[in-house]
NUVO-890825 format. One line per 4 residues: number of its first residue (from 1); their letters; for each residue z, y, x of N, C-alpha, C. Coordinates in steps of 0.2 Angstrom, whole numbers. Layout:
residues N
NUM	a	Z:Y:X:Z:Y:X:Z:Y:X; ...
***
This chain:
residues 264
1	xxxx	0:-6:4:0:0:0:0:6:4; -4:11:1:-6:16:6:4:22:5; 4:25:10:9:29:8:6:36:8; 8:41:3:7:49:4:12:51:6
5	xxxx	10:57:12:13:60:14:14:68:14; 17:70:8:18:77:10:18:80:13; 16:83:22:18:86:25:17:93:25; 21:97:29:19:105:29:16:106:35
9	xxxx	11:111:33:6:114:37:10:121:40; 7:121:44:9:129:48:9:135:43; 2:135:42:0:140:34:4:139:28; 8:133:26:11:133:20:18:139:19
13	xxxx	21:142:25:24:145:20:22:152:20; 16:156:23:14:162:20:10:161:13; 8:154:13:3:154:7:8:154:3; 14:152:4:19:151:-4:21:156:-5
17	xxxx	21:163:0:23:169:-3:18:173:-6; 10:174:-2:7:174:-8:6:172:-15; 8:165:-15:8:163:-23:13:164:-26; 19:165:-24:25:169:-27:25:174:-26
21	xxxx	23:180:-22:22:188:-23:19:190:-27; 11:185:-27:7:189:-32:4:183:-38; -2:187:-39:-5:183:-47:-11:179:-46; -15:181:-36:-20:179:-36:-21:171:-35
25	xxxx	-26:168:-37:-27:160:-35:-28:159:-31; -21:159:-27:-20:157:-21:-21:149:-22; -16:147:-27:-15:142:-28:-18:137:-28; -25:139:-29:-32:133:-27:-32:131:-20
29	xxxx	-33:136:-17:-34:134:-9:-29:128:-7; -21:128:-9:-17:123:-8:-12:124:-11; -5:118:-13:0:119:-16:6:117:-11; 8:121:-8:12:122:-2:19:117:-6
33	xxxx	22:112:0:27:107:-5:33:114:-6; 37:110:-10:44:116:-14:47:118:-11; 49:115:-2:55:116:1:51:125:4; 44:127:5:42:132:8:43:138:4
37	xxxx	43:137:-3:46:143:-7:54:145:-6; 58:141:-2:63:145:-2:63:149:7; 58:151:9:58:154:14:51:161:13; 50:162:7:44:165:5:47:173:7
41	xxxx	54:175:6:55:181:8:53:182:16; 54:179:20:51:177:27:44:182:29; 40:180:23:33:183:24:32:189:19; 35:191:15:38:197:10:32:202:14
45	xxxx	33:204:18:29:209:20:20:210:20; 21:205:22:13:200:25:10:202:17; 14:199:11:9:201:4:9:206:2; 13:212:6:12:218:2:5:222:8
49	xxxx	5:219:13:-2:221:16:-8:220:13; -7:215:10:-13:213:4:-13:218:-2; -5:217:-4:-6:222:-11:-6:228:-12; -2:232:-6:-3:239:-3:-10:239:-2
53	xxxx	-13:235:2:-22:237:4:-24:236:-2; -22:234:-8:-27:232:-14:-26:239:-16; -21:242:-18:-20:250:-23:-22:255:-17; -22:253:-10:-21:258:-6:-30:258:-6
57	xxxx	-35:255:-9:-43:251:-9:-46:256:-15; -40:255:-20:-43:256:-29:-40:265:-28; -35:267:-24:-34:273:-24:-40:278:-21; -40:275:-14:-47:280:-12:-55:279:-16
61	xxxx	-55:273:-16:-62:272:-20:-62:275:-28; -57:276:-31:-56:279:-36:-58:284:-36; -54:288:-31:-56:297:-30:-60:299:-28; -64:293:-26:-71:296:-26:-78:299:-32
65	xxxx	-76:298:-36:-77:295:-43:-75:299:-48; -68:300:-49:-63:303:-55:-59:305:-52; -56:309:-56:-52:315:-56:-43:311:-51; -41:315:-46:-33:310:-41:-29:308:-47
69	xxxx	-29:312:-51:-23:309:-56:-23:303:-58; -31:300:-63:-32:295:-64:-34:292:-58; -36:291:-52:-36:286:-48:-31:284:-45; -24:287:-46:-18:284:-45:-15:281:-50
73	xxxx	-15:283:-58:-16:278:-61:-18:274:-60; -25:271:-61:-29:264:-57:-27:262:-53; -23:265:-49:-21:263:-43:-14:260:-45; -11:261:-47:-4:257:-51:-6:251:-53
77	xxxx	-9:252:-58:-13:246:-64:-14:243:-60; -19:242:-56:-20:236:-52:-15:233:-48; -10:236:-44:-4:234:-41:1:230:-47; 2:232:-53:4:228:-57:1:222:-60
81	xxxx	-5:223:-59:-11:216:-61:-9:210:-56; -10:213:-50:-12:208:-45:-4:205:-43; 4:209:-45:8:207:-42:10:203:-49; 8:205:-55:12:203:-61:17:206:-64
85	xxxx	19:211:-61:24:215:-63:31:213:-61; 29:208:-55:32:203:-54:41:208:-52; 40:215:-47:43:217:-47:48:222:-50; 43:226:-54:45:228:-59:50:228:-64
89	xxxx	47:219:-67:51:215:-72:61:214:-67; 59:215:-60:67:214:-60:70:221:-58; 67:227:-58:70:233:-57:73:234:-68; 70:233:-71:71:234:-79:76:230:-81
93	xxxx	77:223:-77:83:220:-77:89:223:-74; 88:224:-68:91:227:-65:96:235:-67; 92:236:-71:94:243:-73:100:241:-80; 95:235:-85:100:234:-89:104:231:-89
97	xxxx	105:227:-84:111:222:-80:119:229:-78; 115:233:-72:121:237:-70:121:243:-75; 117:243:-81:120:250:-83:123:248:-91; 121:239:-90:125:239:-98:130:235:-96
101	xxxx	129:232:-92:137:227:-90:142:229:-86; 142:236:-85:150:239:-82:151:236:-75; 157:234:-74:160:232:-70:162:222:-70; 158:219:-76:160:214:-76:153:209:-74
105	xxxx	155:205:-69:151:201:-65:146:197:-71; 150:193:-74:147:188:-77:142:192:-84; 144:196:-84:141:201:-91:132:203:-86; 135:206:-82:127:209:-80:124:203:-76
109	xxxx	125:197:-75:120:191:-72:118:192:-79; 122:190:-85:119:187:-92:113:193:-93; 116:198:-94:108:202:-95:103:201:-90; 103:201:-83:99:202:-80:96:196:-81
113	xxxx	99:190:-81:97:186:-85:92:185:-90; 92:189:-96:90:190:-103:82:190:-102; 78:189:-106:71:192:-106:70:194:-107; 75:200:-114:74:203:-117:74:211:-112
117	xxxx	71:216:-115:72:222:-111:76:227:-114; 82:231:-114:86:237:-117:83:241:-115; 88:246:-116:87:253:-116:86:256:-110; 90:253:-106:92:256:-98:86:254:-94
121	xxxx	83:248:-94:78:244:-92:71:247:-94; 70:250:-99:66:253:-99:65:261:-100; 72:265:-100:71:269:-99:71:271:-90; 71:266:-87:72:265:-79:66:264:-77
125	xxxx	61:258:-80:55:258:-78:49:265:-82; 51:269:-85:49:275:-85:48:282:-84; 56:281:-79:57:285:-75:55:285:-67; 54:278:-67:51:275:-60:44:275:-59
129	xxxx	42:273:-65:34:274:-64:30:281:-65; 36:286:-68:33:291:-66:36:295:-62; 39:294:-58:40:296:-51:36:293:-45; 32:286:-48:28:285:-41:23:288:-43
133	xxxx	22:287:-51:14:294:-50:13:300:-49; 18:303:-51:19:310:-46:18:311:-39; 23:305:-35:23:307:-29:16:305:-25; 14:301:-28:6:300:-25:2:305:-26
137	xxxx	2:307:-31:-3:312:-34:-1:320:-31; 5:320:-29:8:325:-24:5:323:-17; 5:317:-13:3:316:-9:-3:318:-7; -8:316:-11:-16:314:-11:-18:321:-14
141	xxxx	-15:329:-14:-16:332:-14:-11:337:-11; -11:334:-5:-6:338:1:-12:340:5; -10:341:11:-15:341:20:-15:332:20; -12:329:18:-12:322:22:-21:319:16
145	xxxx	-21:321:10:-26:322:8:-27:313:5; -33:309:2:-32:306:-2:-32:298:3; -36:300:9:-34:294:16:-29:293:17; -24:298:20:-17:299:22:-13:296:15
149	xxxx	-13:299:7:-10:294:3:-13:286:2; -18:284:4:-19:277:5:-17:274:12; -15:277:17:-11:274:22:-5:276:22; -2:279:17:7:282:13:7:274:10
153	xxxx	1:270:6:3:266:2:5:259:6; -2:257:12:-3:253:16:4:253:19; 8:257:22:12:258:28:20:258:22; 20:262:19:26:258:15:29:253:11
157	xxxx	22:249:9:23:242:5:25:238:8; 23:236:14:27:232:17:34:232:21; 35:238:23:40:241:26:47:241:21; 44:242:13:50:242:10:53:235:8
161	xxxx	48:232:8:50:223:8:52:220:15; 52:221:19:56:221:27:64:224:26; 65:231:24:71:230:22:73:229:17; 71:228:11:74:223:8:75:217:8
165	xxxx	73:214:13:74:206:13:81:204:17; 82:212:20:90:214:23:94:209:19; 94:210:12:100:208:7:99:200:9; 95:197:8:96:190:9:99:188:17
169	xxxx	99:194:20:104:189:26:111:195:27; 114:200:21:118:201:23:123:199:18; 122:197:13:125:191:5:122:185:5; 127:182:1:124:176:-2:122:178:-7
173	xxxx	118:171:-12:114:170:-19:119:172:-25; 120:175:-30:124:177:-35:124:171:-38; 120:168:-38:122:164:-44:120:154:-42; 121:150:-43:120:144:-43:111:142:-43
177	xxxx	109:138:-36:101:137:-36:98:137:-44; 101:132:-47:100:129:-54:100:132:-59; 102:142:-59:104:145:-63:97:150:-61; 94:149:-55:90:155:-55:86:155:-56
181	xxxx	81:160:-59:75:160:-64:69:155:-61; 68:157:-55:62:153:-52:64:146:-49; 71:147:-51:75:136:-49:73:137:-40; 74:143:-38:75:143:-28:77:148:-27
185	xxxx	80:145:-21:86:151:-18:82:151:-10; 82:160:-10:81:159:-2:87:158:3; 82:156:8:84:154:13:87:160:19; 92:159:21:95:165:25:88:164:32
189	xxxx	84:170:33:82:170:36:85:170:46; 82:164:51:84:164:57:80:171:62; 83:170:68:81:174:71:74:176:72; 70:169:74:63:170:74:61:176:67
193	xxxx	62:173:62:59:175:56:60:181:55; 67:183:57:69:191:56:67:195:61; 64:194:65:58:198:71:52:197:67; 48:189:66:44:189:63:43:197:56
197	xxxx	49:197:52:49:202:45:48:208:49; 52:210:54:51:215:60:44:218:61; 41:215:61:32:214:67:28:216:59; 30:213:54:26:213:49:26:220:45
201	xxxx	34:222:44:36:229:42:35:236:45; 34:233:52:37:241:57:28:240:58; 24:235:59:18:239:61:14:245:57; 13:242:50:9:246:48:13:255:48
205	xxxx	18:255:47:23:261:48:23:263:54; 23:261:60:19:263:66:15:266:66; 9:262:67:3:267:66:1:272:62; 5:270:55:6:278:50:9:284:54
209	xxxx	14:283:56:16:287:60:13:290:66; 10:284:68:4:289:75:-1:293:72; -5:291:66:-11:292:64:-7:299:61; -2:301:59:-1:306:54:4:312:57
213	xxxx	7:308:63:13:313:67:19:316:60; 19:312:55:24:315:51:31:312:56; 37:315:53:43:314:56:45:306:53; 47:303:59:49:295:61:54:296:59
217	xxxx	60:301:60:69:297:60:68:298:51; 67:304:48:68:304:41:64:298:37; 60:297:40:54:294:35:58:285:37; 59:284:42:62:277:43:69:278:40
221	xxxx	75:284:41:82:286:39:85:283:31; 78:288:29:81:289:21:81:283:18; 75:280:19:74:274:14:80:268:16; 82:266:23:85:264:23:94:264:19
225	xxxx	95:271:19:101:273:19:102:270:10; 95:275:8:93:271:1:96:265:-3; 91:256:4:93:252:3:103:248:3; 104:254:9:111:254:10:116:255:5
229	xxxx	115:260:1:119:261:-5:120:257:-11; 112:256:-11:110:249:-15:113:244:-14; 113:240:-9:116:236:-6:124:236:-7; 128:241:-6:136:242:-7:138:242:-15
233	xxxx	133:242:-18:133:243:-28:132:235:-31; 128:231:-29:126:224:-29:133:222:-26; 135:223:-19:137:217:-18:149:219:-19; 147:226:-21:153:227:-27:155:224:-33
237	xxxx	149:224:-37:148:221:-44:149:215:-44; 141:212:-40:141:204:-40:142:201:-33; 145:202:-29:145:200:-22:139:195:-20; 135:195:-21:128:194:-19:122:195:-22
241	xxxx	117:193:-19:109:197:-25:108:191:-26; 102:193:-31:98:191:-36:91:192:-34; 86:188:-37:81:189:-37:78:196:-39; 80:199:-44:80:205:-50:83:210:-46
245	xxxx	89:210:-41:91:214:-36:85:216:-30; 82:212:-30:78:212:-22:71:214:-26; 71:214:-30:64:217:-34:65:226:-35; 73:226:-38:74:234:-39:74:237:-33
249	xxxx	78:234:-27:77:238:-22:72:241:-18; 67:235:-19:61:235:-15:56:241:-15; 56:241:-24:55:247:-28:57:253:-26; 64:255:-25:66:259:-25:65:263:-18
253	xxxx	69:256:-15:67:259:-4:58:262:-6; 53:257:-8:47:262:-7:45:267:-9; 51:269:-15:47:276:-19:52:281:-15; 56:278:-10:61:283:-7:56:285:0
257	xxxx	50:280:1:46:284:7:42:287:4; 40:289:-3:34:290:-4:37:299:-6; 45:301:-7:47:307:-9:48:307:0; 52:305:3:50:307:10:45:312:13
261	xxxx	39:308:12:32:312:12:30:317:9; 32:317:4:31:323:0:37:328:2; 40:327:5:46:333:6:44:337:12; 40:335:17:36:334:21:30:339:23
***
């Protein structure tokens, strides 16, 4: 009798962050085995090169076209298409989790848990989404102009998912493997990996920074201090993050370089 072997390939576990970051069919080319989803935050960065590159794509090819405002609309839309809303849906939780459940732990897992969406969750994702359209459209009608906003896009998507992926090695999981929504808990990321998240975040931000001479300490400072805060709120409440946690921040740290820049 023959035996099948599931083995893992080199490639399987950036392919399982694509298929868990986004919505494209990845999933054809291969189905990476289970154990690689629980190190997909590992490559967190790597997807937002693709999905930064895809709005940061639809933004200037828009504006060539139509009027900045609508091309950064389009330019959302698609970011939403391609990711699924995937992080979104945890900043809406996120909101209605800490702004309806107080101080009680097991109250804001159950909402953030819920699928339904409150008031707080969606008066948060329309305070957020229009704060990123502003600041884009603030941007792409600055001196840094509609390029410089599509490499604002390129150089902070990934950078915001680099530190936010901070949370997974500075708390544990909130809640039991078997309680969380995608049934995987990450993996505390090793050393390799966290240089690896390093190389993936800090380049495109580098280069942004050469190609634009904007100021490095505040544009690298604020966001961080951002996730920091974030981070002392989560891990007072619920002494560890959540998947819906690492979605709101990521959101959040990115919309913090994008007012950076505009301060600028």
């Amino acid at each position: 009798m023959q035996t099948v072997i599931n083995s893992t390939r080199w490639y399987d576990r950036p392919l399982a962050a694509f298929i868990f970051f986004t919505r494209l069919p990845f999933w054809r080319l291969r189905q990476p085995p289970k154990e690689c989803y629980k190190s997909v935050v590992e490559w967190w960065p790597l997807t937002g090169w693709l999905t930064g590159g895809l709005m940061a794509a639809t933004l200037y090819v828009g504006s060539l076209y139509l009027p900045y405002v609508i091309a950064v609309l389009i330019a959302i839309v698609v970011r939403l298409l391609v990711t699924g809303a995937l992080h979104e849906d945890g900043l809406a939780d996120f909101f209605d989790g800490f702004g309806g459940g107080g101080s009680n732990r097991e109250r804001i897992l159950a909402i953030m848990k819920d699928s339904h969406i409150g008031t707080y969750g969606v008066l948060g994702l329309i305070l957020y989404e229009s704060l990123l359209a502003a600041t884009l459209y603030a941007i792409v009608c600055s001196p840094l102009g509609v390029l410089g906003g599509a490499f604002t896009i390129l150089a902070a998507t990934p950078f915001a998912r680099m530190v936010t992926a901070q949370l997974v090695m500075m708390m544990p999981y909130a809640r039991r493997e078997d309680e969380a929504k995608s049934k995987t808990v990450y993996r505390r990321p090793t050393t390799a990996a966290g240089i690896s998240l390093a190389v993936q975040g800090m380049l495109p931000m580098v280069a942004y920074i050469w190609y634009t001479g904007i100021r490095w300490d505040m544009l690298i400072f604020i966001p961080c201090l951002v996730m920091y805060f974030l981070y002392l709120l989560i891990w007072r409440r619920l002494h560890g993050y959540t998947g819906d946690c690492c979605g709101a921040v990521c959101l959040l740290v990115e919309l913090a370089v994008f007012l950076v820049v505009c301060a600028q």
